[in-house]
C-alpha positions in Angstrom: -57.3 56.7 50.7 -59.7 59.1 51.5 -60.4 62.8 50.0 -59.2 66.0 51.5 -59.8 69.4 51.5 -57.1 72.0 50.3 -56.8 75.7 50.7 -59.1 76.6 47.9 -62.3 75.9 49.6 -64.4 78.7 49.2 -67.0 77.0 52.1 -69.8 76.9 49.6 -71.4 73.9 50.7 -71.8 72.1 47.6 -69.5 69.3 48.9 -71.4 69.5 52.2 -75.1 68.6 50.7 -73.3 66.1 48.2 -71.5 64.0 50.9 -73.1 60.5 51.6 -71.3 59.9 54.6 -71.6 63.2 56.5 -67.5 63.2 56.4 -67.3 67.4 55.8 -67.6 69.5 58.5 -68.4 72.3 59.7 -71.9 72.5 58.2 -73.8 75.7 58.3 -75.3 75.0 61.3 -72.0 74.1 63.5 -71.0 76.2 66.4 -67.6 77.0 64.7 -68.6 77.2 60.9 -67.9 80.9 61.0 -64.6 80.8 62.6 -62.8 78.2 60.2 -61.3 79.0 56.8 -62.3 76.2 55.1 -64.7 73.2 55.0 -62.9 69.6 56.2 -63.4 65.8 55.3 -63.1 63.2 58.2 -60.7 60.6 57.1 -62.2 58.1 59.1 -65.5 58.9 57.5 -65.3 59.3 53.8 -66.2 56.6 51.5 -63.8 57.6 48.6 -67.2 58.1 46.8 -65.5 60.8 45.0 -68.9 62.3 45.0 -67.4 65.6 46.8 -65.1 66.1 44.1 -67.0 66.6 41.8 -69.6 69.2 43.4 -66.7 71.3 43.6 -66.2 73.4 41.3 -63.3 75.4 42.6 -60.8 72.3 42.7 -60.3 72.5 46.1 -60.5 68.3 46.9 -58.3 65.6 45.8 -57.7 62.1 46.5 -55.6 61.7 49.4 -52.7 59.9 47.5 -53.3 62.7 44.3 -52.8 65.9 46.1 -50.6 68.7 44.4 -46.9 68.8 46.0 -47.7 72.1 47.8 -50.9 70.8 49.4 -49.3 68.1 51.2 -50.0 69.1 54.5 -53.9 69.1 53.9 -54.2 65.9 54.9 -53.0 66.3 58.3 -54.9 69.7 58.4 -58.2 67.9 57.6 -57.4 64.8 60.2 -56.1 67.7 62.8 -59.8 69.3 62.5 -61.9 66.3 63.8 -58.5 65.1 66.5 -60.5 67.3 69.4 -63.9 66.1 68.3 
């Protein structure tokens, strides 16, 4: 199961530098990084390294199988991110 960004992303990049696998996105330097809400994790990508969880000190990722009954849907929002790509 992979991790996923919810809601509470603050895009604060922590998870970013921390990510072994380059599976959050946009980073800094990415065309649309100032036009998205939050930051995303490429399920086909992360190594459920956990590492990204905790660098981030808002709370804002959880294991795909752990995620809060209102945040759901972040899954699918994070895999719907990198469909187009």
């Amino acid at each position: 199961m992979p991790y996923v960004i919810t809601d509470k992303c603050t895009m604060d990049l922590r998870c970013v530098d921390a990510c072994a696998s380059d599976a959050i996105h946009p980073r800094q330097d990415e065309s649309d990084s100032a036009e998205v809400k939050q930051l995303y994790i490429n399920p086909q990508e992360c190594m459920e390294c956990a590492v990204c969880a905790t660098e981030c000190a808002f709370s804002a990722i959880y294991l795909d199988s752990e995620l809060p009954s209102g945040a759901k849907q972040f899954a699918a929002v994070n895999a719907d991110y990198f469909a187009d790509k």
